[in-house]
Backbone as CSV, one residue per row, in Angstrom:
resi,resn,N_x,N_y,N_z,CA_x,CA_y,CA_z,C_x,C_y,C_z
1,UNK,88.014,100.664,72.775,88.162,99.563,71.824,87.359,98.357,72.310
2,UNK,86.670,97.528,71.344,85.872,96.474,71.420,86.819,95.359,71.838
3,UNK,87.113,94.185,72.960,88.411,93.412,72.722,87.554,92.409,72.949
4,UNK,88.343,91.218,73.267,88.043,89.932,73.856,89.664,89.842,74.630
5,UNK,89.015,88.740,75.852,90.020,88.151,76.320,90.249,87.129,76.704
6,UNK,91.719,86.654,76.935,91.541,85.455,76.771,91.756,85.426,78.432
7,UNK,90.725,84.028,79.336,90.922,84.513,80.655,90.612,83.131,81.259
8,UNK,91.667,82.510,82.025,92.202,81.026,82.297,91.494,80.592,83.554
9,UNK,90.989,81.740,84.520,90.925,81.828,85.529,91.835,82.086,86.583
10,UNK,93.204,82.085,85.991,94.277,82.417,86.983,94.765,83.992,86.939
11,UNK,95.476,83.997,88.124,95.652,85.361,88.604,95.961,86.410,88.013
12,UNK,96.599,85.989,86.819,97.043,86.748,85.774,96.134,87.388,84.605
13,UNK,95.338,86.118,84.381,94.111,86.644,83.372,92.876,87.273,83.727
14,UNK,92.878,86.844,85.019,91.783,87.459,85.858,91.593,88.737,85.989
15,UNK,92.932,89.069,86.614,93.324,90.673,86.496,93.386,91.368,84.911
16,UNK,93.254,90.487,83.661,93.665,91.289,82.847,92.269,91.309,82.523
17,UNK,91.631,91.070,82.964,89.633,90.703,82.723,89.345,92.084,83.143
18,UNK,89.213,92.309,84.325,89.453,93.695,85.059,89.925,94.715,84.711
19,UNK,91.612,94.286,83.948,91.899,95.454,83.498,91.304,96.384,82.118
20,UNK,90.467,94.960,81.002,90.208,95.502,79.996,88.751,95.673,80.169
21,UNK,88.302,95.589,81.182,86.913,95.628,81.685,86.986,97.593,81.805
22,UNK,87.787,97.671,82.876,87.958,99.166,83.001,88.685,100.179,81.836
23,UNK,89.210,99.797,80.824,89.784,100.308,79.934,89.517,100.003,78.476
24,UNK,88.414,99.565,78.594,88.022,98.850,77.177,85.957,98.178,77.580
25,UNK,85.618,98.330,76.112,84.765,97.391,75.846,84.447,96.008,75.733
26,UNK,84.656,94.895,76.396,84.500,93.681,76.259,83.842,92.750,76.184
27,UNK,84.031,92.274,74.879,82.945,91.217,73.846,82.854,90.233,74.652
28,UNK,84.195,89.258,75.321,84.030,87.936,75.792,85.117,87.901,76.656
29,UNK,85.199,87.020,77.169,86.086,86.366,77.736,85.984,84.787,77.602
30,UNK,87.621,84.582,76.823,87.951,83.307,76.267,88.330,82.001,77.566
31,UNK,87.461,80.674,77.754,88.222,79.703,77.931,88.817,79.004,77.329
32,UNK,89.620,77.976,77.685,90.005,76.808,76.766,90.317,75.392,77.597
33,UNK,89.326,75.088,77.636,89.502,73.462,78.441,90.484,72.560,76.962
34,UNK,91.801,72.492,77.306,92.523,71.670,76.430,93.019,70.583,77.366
35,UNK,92.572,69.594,78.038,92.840,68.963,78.845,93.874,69.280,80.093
36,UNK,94.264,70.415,80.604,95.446,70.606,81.598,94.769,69.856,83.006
37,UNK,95.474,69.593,83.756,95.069,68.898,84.690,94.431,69.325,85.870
38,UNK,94.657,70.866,85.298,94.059,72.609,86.667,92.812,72.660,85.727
39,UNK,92.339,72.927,84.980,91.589,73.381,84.005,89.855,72.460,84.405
40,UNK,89.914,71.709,85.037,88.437,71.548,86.505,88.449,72.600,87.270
41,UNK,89.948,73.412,87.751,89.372,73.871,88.752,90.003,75.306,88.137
42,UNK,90.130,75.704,87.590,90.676,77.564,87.318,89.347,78.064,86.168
43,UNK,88.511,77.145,85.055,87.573,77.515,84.043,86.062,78.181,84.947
44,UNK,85.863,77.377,86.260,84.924,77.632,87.167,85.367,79.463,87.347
45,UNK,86.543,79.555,88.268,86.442,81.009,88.331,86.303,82.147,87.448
46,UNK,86.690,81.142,85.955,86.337,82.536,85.190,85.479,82.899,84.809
47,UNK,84.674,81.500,84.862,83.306,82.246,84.447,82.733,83.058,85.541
48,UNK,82.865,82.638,86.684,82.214,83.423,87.830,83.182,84.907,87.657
49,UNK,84.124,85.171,87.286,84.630,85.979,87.200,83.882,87.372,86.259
50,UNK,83.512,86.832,84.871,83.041,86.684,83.874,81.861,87.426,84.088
51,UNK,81.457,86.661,85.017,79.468,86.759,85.207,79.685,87.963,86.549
52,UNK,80.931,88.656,87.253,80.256,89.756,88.177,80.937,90.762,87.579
53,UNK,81.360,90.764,86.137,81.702,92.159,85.484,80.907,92.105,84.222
54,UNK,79.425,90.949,84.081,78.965,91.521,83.312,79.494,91.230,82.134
55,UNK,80.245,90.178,81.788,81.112,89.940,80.988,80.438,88.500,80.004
56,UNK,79.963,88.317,78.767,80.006,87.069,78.460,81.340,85.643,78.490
57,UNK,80.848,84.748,78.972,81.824,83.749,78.745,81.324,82.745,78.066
58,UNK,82.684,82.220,77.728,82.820,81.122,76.525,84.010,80.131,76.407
59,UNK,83.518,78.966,77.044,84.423,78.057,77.317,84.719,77.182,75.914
60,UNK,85.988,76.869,75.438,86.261,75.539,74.220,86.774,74.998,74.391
61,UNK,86.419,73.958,74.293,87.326,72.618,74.116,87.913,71.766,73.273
62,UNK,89.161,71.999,73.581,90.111,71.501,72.637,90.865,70.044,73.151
63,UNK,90.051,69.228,72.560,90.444,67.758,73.418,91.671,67.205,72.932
64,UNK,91.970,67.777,71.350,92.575,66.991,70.363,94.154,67.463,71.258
65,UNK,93.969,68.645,71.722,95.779,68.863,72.637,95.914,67.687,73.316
66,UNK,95.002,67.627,74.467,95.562,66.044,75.528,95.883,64.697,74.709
67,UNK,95.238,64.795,73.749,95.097,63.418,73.100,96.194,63.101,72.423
68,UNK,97.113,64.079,71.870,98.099,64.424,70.766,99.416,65.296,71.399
69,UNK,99.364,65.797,72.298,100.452,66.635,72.459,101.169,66.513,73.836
70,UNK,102.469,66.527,74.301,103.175,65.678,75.105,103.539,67.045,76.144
71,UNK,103.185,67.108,77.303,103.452,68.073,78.220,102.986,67.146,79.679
72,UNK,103.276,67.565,80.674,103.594,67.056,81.765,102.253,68.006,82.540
73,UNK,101.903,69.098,82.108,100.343,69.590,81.960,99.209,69.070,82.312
74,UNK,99.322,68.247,81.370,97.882,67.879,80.418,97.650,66.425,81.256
75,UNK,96.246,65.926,81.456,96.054,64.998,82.001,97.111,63.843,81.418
76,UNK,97.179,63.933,80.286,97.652,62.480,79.710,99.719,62.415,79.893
77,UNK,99.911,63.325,80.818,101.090,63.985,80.698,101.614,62.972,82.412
78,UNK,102.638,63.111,82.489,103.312,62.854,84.314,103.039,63.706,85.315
79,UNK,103.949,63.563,86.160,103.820,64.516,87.202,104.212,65.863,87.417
80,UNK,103.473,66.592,87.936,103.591,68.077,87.703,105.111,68.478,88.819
81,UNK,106.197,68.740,88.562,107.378,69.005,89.105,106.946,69.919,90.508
82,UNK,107.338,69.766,91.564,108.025,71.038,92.355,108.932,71.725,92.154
83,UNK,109.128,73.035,93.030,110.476,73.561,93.452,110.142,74.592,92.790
84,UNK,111.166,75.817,91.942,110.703,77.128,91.706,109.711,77.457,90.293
85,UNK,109.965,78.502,89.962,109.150,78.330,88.953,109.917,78.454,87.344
86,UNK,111.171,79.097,87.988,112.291,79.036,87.100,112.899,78.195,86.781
87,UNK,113.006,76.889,87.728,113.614,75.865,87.296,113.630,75.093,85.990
88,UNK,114.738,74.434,85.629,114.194,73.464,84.265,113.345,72.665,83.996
89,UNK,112.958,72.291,84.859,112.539,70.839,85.130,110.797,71.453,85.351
90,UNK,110.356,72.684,85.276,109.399,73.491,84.901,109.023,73.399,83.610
91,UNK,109.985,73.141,82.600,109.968,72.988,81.138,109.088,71.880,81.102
92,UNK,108.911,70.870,81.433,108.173,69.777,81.388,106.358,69.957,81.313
93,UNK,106.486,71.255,81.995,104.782,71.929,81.679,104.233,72.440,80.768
94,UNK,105.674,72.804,79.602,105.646,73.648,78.580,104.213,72.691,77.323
95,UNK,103.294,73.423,77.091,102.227,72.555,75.760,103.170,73.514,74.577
96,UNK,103.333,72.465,74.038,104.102,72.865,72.891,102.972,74.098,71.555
97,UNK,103.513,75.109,71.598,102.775,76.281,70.516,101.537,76.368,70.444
98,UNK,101.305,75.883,72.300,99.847,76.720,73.124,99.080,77.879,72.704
99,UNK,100.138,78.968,72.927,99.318,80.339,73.255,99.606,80.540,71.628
100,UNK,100.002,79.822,70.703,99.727,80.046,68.964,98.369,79.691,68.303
101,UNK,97.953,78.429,69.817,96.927,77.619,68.604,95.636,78.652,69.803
102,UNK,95.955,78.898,70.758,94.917,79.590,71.465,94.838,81.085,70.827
103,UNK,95.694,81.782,70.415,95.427,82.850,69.989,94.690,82.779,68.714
104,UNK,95.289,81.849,67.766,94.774,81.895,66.349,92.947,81.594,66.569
105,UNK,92.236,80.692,67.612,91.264,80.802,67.608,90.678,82.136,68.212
106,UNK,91.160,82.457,69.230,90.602,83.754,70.268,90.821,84.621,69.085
107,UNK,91.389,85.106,68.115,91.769,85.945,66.999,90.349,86.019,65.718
108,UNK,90.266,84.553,65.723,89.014,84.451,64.476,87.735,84.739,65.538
109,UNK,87.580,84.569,66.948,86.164,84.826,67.715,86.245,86.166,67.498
110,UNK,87.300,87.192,68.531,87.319,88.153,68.394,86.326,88.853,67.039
111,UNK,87.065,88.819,65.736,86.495,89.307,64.365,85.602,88.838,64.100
112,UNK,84.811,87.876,64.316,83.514,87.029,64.655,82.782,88.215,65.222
113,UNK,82.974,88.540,66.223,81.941,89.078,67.145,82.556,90.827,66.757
114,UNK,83.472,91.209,66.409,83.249,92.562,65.747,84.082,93.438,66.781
115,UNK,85.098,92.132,67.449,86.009,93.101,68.285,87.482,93.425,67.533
116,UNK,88.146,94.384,67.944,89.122,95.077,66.981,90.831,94.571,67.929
117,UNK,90.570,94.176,68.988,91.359,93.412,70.253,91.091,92.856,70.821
118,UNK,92.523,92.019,71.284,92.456,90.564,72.042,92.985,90.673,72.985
119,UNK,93.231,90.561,74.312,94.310,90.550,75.712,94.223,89.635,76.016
120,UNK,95.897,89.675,76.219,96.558,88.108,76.876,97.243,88.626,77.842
121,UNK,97.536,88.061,79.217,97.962,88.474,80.318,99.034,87.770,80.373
122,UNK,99.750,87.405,79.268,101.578,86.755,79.436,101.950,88.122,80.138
123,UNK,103.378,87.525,80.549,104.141,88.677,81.414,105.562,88.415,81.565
124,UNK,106.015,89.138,82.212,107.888,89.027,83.170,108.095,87.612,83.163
125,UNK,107.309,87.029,83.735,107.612,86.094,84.778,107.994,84.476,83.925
126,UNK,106.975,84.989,82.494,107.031,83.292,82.166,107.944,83.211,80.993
127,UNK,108.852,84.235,80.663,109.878,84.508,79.580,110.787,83.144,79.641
128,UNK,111.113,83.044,81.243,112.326,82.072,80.850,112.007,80.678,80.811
129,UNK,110.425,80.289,81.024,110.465,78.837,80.712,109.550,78.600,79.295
130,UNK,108.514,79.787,79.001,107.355,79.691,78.018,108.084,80.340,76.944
131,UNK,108.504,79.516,75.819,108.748,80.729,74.532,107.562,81.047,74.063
132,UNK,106.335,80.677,74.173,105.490,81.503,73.445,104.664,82.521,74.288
133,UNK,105.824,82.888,74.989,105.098,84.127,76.068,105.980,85.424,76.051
134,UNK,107.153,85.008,74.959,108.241,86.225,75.259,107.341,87.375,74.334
135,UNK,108.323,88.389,74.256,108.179,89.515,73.665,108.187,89.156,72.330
136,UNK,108.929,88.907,71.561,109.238,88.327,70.256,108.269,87.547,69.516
137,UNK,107.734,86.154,69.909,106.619,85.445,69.827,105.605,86.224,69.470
138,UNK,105.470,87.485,70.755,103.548,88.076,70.603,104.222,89.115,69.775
139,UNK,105.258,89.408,69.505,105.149,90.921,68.347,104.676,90.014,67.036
140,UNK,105.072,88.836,66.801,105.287,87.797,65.398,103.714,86.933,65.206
141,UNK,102.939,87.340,66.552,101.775,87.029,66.090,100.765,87.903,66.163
142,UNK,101.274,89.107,67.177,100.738,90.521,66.892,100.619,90.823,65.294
143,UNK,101.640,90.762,64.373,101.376,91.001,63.420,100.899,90.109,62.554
144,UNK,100.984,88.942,62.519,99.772,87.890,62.024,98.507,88.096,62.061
145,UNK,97.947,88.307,63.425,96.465,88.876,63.234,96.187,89.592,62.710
146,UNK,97.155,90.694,62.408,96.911,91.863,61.821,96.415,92.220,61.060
147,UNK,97.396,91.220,60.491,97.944,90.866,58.940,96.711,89.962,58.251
148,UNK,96.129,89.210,58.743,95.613,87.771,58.398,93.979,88.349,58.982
149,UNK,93.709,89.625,59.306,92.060,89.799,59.423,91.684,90.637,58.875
150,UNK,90.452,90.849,58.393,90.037,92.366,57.830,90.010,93.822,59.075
151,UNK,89.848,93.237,59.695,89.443,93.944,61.261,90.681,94.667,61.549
152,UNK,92.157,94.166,60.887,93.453,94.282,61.655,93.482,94.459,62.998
153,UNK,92.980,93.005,63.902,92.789,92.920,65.334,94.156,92.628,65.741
154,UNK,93.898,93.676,66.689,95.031,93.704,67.454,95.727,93.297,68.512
155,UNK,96.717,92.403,69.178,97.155,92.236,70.652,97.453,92.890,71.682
156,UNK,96.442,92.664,72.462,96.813,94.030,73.831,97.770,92.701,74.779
157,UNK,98.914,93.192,75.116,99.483,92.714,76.389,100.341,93.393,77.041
158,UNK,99.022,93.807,78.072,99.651,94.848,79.280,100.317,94.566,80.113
159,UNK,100.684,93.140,80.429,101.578,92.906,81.617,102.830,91.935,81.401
160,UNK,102.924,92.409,79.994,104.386,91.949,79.342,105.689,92.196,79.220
161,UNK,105.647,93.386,80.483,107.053,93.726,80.639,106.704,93.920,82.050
162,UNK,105.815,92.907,82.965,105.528,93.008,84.224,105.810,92.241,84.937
163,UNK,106.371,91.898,86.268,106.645,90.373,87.065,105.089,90.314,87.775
164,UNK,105.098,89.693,87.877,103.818,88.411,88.684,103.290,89.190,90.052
165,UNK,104.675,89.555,90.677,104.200,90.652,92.031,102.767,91.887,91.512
166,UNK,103.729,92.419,90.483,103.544,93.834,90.034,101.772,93.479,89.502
167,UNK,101.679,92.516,88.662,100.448,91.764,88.536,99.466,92.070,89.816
168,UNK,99.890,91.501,90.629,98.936,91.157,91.482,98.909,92.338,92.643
169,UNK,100.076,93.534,91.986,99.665,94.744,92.555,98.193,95.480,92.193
170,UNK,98.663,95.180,91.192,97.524,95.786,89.668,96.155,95.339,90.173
171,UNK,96.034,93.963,90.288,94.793,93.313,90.602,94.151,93.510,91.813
172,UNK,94.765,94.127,92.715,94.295,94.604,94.275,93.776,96.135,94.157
173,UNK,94.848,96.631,92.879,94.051,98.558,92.858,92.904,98.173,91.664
174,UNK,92.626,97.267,91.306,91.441,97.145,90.380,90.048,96.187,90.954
175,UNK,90.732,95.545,92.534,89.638,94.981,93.263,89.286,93.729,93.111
176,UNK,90.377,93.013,92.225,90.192,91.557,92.193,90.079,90.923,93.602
177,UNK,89.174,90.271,93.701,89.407,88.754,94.882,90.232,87.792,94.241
178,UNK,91.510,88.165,95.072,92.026,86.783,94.335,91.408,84.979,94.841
179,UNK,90.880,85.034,95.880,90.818,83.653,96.293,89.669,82.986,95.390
180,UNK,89.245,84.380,94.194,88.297,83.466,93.261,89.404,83.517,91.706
181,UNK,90.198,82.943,92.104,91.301,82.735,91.059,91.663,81.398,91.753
182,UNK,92.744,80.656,90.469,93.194,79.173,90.422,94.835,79.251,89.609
183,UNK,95.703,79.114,90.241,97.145,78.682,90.138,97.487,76.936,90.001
184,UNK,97.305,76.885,90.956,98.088,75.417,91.269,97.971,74.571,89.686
185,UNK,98.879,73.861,89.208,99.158,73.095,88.319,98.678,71.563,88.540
186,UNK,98.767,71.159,89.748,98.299,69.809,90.140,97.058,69.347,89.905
187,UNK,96.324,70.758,90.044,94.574,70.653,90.510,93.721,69.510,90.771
188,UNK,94.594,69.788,92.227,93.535,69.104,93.142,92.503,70.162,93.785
189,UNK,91.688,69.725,95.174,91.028,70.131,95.154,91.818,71.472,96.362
190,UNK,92.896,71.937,96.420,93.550,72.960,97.278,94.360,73.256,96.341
191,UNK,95.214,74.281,96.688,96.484,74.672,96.315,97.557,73.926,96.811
192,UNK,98.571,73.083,96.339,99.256,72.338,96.914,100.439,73.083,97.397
193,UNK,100.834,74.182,97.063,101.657,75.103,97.648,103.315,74.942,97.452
194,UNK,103.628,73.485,96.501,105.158,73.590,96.336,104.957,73.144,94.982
195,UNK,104.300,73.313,93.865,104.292,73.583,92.886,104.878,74.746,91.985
196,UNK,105.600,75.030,90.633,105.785,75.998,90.056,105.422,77.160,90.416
197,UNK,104.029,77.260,89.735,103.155,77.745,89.546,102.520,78.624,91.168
198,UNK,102.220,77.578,92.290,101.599,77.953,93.372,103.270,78.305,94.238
199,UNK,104.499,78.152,93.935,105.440,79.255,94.342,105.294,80.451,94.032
200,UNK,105.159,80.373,92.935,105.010,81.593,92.005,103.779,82.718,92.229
201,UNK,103.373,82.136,92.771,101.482,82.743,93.509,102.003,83.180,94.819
202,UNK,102.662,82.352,95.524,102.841,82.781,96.943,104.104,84.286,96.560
203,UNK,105.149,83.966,95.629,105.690,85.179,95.947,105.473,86.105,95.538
204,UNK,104.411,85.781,94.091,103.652,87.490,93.742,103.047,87.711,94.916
205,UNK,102.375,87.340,96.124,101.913,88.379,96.892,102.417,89.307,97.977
206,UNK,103.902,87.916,98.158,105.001,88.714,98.923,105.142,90.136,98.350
207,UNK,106.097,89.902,96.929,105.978,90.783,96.241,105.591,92.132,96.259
208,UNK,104.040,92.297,96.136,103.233,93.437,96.142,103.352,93.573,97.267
209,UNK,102.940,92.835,98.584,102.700,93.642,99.691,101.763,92.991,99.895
210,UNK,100.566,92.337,99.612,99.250,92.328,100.028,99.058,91.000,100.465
211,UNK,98.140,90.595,101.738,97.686,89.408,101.683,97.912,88.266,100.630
212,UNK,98.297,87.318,100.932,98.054,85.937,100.296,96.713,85.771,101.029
213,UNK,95.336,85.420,100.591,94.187,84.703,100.676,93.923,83.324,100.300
214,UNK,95.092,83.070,99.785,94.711,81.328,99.277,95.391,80.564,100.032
215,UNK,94.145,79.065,100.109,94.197,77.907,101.190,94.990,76.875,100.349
216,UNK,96.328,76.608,101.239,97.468,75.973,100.574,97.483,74.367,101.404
217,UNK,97.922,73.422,100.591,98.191,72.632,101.365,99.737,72.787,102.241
218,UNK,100.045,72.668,101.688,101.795,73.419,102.309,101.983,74.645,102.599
219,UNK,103.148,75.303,103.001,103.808,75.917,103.685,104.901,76.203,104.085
220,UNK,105.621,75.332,103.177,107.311,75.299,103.414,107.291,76.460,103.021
221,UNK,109.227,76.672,103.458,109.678,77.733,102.765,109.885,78.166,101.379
222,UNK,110.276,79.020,100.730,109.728,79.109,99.203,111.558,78.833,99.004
223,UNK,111.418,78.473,97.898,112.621,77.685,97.466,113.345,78.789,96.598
224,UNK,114.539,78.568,96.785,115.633,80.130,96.301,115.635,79.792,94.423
225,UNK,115.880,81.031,93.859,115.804,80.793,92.435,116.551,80.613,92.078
226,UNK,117.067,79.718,90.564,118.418,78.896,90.683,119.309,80.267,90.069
227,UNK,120.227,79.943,90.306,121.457,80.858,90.062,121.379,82.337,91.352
228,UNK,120.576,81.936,92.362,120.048,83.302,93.351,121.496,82.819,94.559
């Protein structure tokens, strides 16, 4: 199948670059500079990502999100929370009906360019703070595209009943480097290491088993998950 994907530069999309690289034909790989405050430093790897599988990339920018829409994200937003990744106070990162307004474009490129699928690398992990990452959400816009193209393009998401470990199992038997991937939410110029997000990085690699390769500013201990 012809797809596109959509691919952030982080560990998750990276690997799903890879994965539809090896299991598919791929038209593009989608950025989206919508002002997030990582999005200097995670759009760089994908294109480099992009460019050693041979892959076209295609960065957009969507300025009108930072300018208009209230997340703790986005440059124009506060401070990016510590502590787990489950926590509430994680909610504050949430861009309100993100992966709706990112799909609906990645959906019209896709059929643009004559691909029949799209992959998104949502997963396990971001159910309990992202509603537009659950199961429910992508079946309800799975069938929107469907529905709403001549192409009836379709949603591939392979790592939607996957945790973040299992991810980044995936991405080691498919040969990703992760240290050319970008987590951290803060984006500065390191991984700050007690962020959501860069918890969430450190224990997918526990997780799998494999090396952590990324240069953290911290090092504490990883913080217990609430109700653990």
């Amino acid at each position: 199948m012809k797809v596109v994907v959509l691919c952030s530069g982080g560990m998750d999309s990276v690997t799903a670059l890879h994965w539809a690289r090896a299991h598919h034909t791929v038209a593009a790989a989608l950025s989206f500079d919508y002002g997030a405050k990582h999005n200097r430093c995670e759009i760089p790897f994908a294109a480099a990502q992009a460019a050693q599988l041979g892959v076209s990339h295609l960065e957009i920018p969507l300025p009108f999100v930072d300018a208009f829409f209230s997340s703790h994200l986005l440059r124009s937003g506060g401070e990016i929370p510590e502590g787990h990744y489950a926590d509430a106070t994680m909610r504050q990162t949430v861009v309100p009906f993100r992966n709706a307004i990112l799909l609906s474009i990645a959906c019209g490129i896709a059929e643009s360019r004559g691909a029949e699928g799209l992959v998104i690398a949502a997963h396990g992990g971001d159910h309990a703070i992202y509603p537009d990452c659950r199961e429910d959400f992508m079946r309800a816009m799975a069938d929107a595209m469907r529905l709403g193209t001549y192409a009836g393009v379709q949603l591939l998401r392979p790592f939607i009943a996957l945790t973040k470990g299992e991810i980044a199992a995936e991405g080691a038997r498919l040969g990703v480097d992760f240290r050319q991937t970008w987590s951290c939410y803060k984006g500065g110029d390191r991984h700050c290491g007690r962020c959501g997000t860069c918890v969430e990085r450190r224990e997918a690699f526990l997780q799998a088993g494999i090396p952590d390769p990324t240069d953290y500013v911290h090092l504490d201990p990883l913080p217990a998950a609430p109700g653990a």
